[in-house]
N, C-alpha and C positions, 0 to 999 in steps of 0.2 A: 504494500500500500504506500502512495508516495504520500506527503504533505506537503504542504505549503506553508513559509515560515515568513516574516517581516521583521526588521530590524529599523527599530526608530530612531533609533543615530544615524549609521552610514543610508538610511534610505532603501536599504535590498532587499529584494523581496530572494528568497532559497527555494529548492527545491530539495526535500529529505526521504529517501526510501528505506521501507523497512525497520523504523525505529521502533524499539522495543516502548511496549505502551506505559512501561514506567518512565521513560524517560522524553515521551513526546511532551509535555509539555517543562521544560527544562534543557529544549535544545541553546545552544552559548552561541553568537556573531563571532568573527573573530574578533572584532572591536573588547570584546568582552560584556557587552551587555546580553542580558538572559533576552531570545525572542520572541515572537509572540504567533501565535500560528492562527491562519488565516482558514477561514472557512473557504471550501470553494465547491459550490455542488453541483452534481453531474448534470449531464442531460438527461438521462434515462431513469429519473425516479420515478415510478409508478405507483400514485394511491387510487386502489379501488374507490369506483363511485359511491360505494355504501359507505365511505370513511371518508370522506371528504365535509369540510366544514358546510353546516348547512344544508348537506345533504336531505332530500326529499323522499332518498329511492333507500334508505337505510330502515333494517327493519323495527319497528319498535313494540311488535308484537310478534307470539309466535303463529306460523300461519296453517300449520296444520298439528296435528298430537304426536307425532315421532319430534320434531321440530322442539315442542313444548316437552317433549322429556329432553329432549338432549340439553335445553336451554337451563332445567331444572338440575340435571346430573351435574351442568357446570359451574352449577351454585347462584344461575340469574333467579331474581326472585320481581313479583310484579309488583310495580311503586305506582299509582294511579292507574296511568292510561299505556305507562311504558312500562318494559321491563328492564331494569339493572342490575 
């Protein structure tokens, strides 16, 4: 996995591969200041429509009785109109 690193003194942005995940945030510039890693996200994230903010098409009931056990086995329980 690469990262992507910034350094607020010299201005540069890095490129880090493969850093162990205790130590990605505590990578060093050579300046010596600690730097600060930059978010950079992909093209390819995909959230289903049922998890999307706002979503209309997300279930908030069960819609048949296998559905309402399975919903039950995994500990959803019914709060008004929805189930959580």
């Amino acid at each position: 996995m690469t990262f992507v690193y910034y350094c607020s003194k010299c201005k540069k942005t890095f490129e880090r591969r493969n850093v162990p995940a205790a130590l990605r945030d505590s990578q060093q510039c050579e300046c010596g200041r600690v730097l600060k890693r930059v978010f950079t996200p992909t093209r390819n994230i995909y959230v289903p429509i049922n998890m999307r903010a706002g979503s209309e098409h997300a279930p908030v009931t069960p819609t048949d009785d296998i559905q309402k056990r399975t919903w039950e086995e995994r500990g959803a329980q019914p709060v008004a109109s929805r189930w959580v």
